[in-house]
PyMOL Python script that loads the backbone (N, CA, C, O; Angstrom):
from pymol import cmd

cmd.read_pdbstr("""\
ATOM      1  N   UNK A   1      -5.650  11.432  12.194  1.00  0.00           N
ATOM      2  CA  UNK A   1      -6.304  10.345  11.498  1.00  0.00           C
ATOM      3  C   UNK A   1      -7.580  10.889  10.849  1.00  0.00           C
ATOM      4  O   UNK A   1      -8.460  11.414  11.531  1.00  0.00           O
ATOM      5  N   UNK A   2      -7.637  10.802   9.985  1.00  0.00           N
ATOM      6  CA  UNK A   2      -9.029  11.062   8.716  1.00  0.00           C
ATOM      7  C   UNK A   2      -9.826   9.552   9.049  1.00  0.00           C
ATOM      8  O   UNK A   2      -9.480   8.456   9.491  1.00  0.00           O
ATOM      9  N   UNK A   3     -11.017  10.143   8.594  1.00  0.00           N
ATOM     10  CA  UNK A   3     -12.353   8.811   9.011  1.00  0.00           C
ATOM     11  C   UNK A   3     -12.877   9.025   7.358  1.00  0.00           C
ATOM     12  O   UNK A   3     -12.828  10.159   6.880  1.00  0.00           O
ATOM     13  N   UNK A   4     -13.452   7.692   6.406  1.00  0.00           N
ATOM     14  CA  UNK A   4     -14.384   7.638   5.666  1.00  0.00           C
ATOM     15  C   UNK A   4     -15.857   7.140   6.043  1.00  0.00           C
ATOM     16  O   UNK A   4     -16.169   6.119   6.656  1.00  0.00           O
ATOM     17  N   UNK A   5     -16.588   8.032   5.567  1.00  0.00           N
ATOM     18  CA  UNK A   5     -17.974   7.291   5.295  1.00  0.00           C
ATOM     19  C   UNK A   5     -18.729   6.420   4.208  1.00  0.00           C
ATOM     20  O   UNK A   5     -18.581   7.007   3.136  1.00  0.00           O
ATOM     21  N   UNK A   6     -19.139   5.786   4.110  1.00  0.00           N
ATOM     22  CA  UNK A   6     -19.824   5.540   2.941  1.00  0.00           C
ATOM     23  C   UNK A   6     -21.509   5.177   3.461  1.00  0.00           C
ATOM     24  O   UNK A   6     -21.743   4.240   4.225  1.00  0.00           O
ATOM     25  N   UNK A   7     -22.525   6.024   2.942  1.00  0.00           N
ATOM     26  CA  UNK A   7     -23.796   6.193   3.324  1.00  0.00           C
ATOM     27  C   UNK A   7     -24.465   4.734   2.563  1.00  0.00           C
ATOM     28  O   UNK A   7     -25.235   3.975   3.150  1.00  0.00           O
ATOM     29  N   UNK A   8     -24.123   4.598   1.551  1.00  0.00           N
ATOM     30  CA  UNK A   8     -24.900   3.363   0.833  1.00  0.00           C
ATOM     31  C   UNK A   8     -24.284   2.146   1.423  1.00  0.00           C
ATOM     32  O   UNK A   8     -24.593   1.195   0.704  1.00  0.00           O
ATOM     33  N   UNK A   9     -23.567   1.776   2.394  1.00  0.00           N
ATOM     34  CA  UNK A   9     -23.331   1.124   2.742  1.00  0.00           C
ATOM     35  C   UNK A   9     -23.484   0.579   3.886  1.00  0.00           C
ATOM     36  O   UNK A   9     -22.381   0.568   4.434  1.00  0.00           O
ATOM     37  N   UNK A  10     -24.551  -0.044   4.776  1.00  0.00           N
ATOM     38  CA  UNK A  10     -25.068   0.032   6.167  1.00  0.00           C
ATOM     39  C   UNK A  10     -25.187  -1.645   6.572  1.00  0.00           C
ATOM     40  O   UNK A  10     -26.116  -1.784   7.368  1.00  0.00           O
ATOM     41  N   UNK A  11     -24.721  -2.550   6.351  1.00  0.00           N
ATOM     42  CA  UNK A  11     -24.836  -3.835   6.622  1.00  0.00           C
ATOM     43  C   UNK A  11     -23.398  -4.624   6.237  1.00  0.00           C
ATOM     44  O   UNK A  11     -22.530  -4.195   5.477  1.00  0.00           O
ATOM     45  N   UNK A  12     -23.388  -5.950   7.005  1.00  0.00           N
ATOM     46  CA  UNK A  12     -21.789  -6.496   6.254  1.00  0.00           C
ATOM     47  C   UNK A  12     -22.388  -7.252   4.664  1.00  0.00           C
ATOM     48  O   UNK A  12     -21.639  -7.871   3.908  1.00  0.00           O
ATOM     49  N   UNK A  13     -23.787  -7.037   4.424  1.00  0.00           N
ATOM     50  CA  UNK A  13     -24.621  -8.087   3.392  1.00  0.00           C
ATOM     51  C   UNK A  13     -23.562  -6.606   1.933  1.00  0.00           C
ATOM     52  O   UNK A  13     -22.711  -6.733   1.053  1.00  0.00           O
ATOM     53  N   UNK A  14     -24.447  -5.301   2.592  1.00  0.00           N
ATOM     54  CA  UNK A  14     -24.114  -4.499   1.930  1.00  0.00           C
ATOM     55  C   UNK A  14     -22.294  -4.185   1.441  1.00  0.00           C
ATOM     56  O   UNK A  14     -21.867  -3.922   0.316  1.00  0.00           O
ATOM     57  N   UNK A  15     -21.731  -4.293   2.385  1.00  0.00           N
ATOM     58  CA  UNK A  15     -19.958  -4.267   2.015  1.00  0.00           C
ATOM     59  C   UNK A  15     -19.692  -5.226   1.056  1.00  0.00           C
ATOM     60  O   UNK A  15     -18.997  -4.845   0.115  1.00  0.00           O
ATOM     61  N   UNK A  16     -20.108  -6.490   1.055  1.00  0.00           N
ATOM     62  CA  UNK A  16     -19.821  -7.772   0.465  1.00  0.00           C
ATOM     63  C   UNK A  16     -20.461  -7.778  -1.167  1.00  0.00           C
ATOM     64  O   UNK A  16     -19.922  -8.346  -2.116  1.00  0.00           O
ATOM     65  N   UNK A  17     -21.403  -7.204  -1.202  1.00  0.00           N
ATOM     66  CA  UNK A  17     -21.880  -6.474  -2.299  1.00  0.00           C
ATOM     67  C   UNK A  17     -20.991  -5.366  -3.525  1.00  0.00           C
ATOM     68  O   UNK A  17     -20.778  -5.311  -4.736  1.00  0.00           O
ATOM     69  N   UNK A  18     -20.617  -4.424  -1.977  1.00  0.00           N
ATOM     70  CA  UNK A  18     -19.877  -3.668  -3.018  1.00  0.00           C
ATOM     71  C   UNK A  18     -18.158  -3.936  -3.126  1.00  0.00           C
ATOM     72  O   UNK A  18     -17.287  -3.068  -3.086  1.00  0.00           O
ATOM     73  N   UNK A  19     -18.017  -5.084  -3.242  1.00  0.00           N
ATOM     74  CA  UNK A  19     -16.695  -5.269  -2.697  1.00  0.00           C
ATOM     75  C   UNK A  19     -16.711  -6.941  -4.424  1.00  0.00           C
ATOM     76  O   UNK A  19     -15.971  -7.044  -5.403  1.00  0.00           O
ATOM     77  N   UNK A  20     -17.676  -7.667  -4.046  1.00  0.00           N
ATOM     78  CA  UNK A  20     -17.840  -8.886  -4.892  1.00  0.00           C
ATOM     79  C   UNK A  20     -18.651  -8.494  -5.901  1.00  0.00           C
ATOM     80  O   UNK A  20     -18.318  -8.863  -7.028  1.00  0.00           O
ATOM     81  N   UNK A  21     -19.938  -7.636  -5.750  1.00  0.00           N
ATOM     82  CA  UNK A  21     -20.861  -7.492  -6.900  1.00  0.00           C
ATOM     83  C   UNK A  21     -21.965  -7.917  -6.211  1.00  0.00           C
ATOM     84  O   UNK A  21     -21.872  -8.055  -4.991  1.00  0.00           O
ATOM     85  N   UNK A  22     -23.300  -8.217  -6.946  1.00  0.00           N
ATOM     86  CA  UNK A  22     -24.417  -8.351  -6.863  1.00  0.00           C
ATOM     87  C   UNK A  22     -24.677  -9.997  -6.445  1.00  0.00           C
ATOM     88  O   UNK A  22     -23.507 -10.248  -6.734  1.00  0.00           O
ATOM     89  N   UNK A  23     -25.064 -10.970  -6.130  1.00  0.00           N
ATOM     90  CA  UNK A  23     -24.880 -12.652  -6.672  1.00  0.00           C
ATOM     91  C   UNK A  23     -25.959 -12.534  -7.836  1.00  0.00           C
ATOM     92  O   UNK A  23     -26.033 -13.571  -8.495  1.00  0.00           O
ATOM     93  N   UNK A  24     -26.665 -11.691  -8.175  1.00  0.00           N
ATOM     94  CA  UNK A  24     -27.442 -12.056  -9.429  1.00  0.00           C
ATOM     95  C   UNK A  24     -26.528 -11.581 -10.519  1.00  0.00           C
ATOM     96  O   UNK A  24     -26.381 -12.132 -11.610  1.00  0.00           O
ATOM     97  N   UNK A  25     -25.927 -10.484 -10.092  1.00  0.00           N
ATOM     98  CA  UNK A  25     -25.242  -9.525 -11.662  1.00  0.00           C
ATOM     99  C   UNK A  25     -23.940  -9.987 -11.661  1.00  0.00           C
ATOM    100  O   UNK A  25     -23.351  -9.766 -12.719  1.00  0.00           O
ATOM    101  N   UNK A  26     -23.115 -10.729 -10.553  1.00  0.00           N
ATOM    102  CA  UNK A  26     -21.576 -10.716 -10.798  1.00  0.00           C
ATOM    103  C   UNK A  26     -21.258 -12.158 -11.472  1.00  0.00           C
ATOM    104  O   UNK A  26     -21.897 -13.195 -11.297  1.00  0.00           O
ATOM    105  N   UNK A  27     -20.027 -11.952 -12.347  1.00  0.00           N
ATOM    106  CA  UNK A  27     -20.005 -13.670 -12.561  1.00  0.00           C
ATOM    107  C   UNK A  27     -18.473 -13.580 -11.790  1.00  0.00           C
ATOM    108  O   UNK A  27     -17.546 -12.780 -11.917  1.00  0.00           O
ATOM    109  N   UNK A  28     -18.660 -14.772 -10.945  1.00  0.00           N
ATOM    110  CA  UNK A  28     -17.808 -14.760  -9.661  1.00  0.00           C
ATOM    111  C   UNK A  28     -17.128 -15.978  -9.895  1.00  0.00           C
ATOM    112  O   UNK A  28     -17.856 -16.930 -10.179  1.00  0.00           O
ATOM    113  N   UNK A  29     -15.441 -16.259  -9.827  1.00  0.00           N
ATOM    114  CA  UNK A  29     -14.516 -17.562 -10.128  1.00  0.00           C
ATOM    115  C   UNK A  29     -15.203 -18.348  -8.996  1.00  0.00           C
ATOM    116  O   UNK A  29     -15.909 -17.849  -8.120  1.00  0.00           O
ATOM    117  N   UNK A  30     -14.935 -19.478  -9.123  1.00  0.00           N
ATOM    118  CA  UNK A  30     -15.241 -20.889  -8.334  1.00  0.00           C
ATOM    119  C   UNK A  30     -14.835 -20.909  -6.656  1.00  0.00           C
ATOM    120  O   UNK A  30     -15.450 -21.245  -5.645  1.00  0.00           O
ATOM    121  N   UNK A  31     -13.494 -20.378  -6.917  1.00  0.00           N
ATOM    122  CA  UNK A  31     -12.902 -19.821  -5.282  1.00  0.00           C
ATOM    123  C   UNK A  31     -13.490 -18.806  -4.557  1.00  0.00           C
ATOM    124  O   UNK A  31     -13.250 -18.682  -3.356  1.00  0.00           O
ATOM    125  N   UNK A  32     -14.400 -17.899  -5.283  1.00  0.00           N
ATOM    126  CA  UNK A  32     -14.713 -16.552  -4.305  1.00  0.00           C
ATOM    127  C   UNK A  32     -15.805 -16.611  -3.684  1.00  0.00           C
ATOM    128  O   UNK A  32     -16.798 -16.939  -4.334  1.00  0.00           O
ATOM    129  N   UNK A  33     -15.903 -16.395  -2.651  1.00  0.00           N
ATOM    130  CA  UNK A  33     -16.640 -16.095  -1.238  1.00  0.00           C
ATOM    131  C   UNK A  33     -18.157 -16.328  -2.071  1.00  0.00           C
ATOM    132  O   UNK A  33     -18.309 -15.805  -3.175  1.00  0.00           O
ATOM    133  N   UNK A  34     -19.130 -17.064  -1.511  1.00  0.00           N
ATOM    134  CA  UNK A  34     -20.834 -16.491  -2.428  1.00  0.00           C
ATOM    135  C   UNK A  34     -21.586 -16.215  -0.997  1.00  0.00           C
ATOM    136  O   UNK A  34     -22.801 -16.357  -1.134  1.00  0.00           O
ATOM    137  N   UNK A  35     -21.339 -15.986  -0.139  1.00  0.00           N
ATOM    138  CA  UNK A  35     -21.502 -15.558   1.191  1.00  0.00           C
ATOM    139  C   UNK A  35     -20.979 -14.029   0.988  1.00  0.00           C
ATOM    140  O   UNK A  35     -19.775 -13.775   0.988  1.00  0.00           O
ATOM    141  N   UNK A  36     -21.876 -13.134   0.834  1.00  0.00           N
ATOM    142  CA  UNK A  36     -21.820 -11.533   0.768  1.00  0.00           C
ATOM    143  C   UNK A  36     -21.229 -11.242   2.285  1.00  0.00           C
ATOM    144  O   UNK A  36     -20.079 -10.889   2.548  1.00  0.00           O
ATOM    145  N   UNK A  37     -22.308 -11.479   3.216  1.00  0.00           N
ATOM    146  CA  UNK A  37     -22.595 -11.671   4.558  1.00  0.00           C
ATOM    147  C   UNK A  37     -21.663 -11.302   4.934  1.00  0.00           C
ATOM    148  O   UNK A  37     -21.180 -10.184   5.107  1.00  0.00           O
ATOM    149  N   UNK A  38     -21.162 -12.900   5.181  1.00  0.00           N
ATOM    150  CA  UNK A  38     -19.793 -13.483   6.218  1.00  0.00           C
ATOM    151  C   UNK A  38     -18.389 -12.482   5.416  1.00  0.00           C
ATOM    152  O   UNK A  38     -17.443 -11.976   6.020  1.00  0.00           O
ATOM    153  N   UNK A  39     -18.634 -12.436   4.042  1.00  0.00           N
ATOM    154  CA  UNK A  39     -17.663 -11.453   3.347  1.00  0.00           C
ATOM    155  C   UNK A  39     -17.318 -10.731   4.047  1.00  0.00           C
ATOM    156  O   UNK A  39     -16.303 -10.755   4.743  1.00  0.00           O
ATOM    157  N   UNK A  40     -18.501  -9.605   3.931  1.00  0.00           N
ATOM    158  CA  UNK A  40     -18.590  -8.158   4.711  1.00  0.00           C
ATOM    159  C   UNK A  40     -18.106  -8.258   6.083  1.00  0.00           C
ATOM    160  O   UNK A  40     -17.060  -7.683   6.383  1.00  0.00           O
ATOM    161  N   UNK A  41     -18.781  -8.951   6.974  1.00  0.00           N
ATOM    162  CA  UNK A  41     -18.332  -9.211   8.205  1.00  0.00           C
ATOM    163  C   UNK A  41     -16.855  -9.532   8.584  1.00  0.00           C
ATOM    164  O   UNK A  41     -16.507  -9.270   9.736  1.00  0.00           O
ATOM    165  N   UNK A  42     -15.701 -10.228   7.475  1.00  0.00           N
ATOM    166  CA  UNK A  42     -14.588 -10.302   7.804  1.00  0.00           C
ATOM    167  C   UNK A  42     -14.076  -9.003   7.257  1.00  0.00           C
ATOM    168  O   UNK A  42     -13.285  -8.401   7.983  1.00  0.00           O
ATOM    169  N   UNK A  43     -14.360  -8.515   6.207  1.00  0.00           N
ATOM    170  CA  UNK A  43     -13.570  -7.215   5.555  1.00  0.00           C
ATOM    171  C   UNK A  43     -13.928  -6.032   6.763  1.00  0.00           C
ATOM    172  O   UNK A  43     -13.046  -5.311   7.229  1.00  0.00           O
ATOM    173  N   UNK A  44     -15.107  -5.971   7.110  1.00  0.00           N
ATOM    174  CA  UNK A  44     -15.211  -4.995   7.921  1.00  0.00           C
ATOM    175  C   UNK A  44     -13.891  -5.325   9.188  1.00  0.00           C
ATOM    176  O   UNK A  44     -13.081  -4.456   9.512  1.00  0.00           O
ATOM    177  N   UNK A  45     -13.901  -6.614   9.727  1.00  0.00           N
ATOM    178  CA  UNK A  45     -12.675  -6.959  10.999  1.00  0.00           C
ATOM    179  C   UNK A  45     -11.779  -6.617  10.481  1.00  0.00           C
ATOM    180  O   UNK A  45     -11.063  -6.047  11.306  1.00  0.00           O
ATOM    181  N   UNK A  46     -11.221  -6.621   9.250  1.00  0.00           N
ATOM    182  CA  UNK A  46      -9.731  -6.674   8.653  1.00  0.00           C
ATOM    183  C   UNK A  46      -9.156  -5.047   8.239  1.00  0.00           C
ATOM    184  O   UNK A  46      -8.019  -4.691   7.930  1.00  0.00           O
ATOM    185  N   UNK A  47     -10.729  -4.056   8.402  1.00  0.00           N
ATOM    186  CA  UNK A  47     -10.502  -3.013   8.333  1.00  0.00           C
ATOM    187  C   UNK A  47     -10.309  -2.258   9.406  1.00  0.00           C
ATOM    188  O   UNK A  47      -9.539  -1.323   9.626  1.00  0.00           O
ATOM    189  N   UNK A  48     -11.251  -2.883  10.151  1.00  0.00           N
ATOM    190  CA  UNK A  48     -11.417  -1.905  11.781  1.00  0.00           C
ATOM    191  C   UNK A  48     -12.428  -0.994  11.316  1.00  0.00           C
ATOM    192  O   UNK A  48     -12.521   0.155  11.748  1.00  0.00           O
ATOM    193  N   UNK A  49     -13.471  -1.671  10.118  1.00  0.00           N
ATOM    194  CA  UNK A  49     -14.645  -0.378   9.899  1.00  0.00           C
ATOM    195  C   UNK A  49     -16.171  -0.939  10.975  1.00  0.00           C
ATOM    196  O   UNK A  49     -16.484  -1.949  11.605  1.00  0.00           O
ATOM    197  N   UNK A  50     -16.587  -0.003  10.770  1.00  0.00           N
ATOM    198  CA  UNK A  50     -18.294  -0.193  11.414  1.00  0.00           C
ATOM    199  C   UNK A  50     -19.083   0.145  10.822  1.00  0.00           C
ATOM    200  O   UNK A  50     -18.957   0.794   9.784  1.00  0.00           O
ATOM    201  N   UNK A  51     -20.443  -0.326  11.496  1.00  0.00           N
ATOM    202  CA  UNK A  51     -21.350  -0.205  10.670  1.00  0.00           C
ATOM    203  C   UNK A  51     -22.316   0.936  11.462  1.00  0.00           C
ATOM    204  O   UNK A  51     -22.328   0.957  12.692  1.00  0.00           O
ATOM    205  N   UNK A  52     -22.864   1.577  10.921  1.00  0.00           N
ATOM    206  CA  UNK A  52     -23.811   2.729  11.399  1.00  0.00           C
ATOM    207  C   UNK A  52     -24.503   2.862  10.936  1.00  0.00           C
ATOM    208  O   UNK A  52     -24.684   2.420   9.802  1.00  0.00           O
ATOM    209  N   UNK A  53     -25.504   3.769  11.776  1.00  0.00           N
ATOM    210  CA  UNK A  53     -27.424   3.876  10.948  1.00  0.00           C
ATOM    211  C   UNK A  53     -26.858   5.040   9.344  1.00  0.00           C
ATOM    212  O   UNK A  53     -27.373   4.958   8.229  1.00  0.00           O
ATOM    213  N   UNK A  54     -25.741   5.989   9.729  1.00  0.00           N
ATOM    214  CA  UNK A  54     -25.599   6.591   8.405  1.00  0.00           C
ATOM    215  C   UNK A  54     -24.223   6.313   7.167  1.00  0.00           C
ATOM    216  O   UNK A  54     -23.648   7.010   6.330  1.00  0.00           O
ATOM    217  N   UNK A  55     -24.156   5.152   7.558  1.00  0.00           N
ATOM    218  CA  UNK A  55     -23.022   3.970   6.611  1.00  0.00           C
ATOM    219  C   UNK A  55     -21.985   3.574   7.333  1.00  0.00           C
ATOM    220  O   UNK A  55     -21.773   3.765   8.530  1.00  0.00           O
ATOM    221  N   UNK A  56     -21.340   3.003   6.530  1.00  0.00           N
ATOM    222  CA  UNK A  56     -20.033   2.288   6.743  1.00  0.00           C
ATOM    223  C   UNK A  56     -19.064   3.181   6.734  1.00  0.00           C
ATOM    224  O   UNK A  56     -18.771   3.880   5.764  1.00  0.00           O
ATOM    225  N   UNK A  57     -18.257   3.201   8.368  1.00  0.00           N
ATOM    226  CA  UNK A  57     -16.947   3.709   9.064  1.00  0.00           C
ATOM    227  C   UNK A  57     -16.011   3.480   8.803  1.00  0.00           C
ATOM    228  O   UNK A  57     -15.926   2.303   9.151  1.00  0.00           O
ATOM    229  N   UNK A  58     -14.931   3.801   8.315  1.00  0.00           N
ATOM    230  CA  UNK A  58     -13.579   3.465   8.111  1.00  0.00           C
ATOM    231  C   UNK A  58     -12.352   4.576   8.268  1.00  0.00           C
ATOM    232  O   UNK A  58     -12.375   5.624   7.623  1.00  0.00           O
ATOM    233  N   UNK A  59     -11.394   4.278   9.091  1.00  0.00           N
ATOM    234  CA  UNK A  59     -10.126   4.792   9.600  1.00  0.00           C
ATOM    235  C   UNK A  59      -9.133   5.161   7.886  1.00  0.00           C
ATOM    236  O   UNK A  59      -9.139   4.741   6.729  1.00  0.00           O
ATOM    237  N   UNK A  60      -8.705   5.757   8.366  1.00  0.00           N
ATOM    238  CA  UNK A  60      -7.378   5.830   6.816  1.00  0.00           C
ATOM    239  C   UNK A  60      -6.126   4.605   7.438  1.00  0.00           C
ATOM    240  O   UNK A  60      -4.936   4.798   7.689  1.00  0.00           O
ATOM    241  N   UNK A  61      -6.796   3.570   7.530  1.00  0.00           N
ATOM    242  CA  UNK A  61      -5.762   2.253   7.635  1.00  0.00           C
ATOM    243  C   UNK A  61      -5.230   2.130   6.177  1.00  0.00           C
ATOM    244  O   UNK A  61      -5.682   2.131   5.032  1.00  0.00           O
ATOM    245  N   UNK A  62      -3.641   1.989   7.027  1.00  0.00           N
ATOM    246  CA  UNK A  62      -2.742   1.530   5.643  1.00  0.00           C
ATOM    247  C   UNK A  62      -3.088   0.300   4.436  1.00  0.00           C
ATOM    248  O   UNK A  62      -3.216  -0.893   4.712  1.00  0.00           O
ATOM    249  N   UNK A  63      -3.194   0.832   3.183  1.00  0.00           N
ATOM    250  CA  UNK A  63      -3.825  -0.031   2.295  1.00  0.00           C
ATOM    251  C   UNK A  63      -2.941  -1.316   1.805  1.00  0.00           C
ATOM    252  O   UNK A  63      -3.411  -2.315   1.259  1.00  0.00           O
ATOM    253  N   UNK A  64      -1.503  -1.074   2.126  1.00  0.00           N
ATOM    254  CA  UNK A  64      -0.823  -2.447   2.218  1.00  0.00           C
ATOM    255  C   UNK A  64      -1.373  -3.378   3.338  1.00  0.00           C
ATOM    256  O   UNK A  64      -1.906  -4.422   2.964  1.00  0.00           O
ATOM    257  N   UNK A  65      -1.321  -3.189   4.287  1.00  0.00           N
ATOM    258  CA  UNK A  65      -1.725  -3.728   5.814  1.00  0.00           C
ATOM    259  C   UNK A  65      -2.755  -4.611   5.097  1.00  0.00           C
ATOM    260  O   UNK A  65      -2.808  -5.803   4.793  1.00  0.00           O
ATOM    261  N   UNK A  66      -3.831  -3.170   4.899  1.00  0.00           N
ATOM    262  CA  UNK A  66      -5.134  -4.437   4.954  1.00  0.00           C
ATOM    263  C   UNK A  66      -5.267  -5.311   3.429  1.00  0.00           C
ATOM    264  O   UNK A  66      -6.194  -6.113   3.306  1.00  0.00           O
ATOM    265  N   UNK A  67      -4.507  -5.145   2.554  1.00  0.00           N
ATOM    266  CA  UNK A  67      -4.265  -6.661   1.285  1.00  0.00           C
ATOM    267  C   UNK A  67      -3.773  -7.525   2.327  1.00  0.00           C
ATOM    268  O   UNK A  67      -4.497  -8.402   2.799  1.00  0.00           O
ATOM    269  N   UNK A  68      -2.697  -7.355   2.682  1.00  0.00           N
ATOM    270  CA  UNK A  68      -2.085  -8.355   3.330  1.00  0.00           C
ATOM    271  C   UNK A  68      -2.958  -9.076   4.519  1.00  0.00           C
ATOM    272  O   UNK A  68      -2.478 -10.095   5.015  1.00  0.00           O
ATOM    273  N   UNK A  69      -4.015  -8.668   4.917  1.00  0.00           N
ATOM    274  CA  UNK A  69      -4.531  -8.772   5.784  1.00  0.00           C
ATOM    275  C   UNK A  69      -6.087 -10.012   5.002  1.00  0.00           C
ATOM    276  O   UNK A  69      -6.669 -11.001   5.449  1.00  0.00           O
ATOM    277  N   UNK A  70      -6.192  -9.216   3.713  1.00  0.00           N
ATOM    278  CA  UNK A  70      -7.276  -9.897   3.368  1.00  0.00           C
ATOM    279  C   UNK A  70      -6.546 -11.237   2.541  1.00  0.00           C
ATOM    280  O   UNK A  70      -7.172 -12.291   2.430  1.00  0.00           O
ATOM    281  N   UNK A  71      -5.384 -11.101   2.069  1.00  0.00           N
ATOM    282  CA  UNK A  71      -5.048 -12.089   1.250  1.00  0.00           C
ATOM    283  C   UNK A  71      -4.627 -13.172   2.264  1.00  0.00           C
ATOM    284  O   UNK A  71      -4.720 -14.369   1.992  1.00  0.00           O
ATOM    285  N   UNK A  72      -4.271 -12.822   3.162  1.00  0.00           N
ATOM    286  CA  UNK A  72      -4.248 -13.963   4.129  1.00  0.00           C
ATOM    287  C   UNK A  72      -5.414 -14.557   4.913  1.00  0.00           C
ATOM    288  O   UNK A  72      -5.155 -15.542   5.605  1.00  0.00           O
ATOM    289  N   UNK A  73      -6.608 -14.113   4.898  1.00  0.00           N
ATOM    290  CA  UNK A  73      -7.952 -14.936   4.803  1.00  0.00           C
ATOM    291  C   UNK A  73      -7.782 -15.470   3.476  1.00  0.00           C
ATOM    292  O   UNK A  73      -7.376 -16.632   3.460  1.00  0.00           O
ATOM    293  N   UNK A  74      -8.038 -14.791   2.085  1.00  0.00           N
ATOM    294  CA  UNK A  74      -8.111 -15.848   1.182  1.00  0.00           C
ATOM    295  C   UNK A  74      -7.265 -17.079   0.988  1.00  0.00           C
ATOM    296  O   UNK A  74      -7.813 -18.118   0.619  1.00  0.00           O
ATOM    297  N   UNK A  75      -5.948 -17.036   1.213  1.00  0.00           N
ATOM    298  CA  UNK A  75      -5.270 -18.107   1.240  1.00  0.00           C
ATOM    299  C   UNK A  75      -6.177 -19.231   2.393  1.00  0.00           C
ATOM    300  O   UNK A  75      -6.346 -20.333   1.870  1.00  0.00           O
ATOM    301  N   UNK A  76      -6.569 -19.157   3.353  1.00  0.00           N
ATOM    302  CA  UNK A  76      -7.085 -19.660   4.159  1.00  0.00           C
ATOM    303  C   UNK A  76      -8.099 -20.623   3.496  1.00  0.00           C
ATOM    304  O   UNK A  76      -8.064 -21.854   3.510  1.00  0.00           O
ATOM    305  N   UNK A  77      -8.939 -19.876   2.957  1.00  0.00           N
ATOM    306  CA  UNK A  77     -10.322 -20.290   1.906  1.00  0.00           C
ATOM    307  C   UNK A  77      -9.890 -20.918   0.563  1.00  0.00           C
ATOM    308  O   UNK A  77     -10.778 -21.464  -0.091  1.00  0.00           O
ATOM    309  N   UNK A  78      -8.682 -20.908   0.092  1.00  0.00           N
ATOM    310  CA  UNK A  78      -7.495 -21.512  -0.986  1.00  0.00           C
ATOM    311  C   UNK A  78      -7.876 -20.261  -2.227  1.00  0.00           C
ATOM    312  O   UNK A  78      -8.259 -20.668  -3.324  1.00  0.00           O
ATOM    313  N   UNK A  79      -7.778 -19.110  -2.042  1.00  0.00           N
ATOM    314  CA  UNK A  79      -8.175 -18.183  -3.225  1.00  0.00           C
ATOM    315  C   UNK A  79      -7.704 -17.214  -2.765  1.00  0.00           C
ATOM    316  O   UNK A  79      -7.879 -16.934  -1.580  1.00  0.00           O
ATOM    317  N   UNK A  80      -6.922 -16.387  -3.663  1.00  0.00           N
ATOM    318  CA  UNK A  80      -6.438 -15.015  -3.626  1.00  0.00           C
ATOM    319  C   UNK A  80      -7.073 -13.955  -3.999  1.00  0.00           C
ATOM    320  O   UNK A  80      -7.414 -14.077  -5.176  1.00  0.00           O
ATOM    321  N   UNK A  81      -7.460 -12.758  -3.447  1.00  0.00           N
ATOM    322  CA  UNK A  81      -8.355 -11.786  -3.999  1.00  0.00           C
ATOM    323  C   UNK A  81      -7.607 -10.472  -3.986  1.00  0.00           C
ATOM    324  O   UNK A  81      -8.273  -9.698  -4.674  1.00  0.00           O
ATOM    325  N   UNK A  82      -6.647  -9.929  -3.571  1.00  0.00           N
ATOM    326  CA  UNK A  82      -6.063  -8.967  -3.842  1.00  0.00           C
ATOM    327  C   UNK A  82      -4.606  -8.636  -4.034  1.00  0.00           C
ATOM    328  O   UNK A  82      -3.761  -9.182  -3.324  1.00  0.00           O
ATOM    329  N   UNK A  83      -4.199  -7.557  -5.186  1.00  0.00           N
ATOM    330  CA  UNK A  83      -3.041  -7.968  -5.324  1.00  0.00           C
ATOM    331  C   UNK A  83      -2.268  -6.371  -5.227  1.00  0.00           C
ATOM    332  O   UNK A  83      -1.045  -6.271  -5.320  1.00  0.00           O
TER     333      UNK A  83
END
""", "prot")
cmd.dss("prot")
cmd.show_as("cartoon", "prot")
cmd.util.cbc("prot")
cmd.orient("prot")
């Protein structure tokens, strides 16, 4: 198993960011998450990543798995985000 890092990335505020955009710079549909936060915090569960003092942890989890994984939160929230 291979591990990623990502150093600019150290909070679930921060994942939700780079995942949705900025809330000042992104123009975001009516359905999508405006909670960076709570974003980050589920994408990180749906990944099995962590958070660390030198970024964000992540496994080489199968990238079908986790759409399927996130599109079934969005259906939840009535919005689809990955395809």
């Amino acid at each position: 198993m291979t591990y990623h890092i990502n150093p600019g990335i150290r909070t679930p505020e921060d994942l939700g960011i780079a995942y949705l955009g900025s809330p000042h710079t992104a123009v975001v549909p009516p359905k999508c998450p405006t909670d960076r936060a709570e974003y980050g915090r589920r994408l990180a569960k749906a990944e099995g990543g962590i958070f660390t003092p030198f970024g964000y942890l992540t496994s080489n989890k199968d990238e079908e798995e986790l759409k399927c994984q996130m599109n079934a939160h969005a259906k939840d929230k009535g919005a689809i985000f990955l395809s």
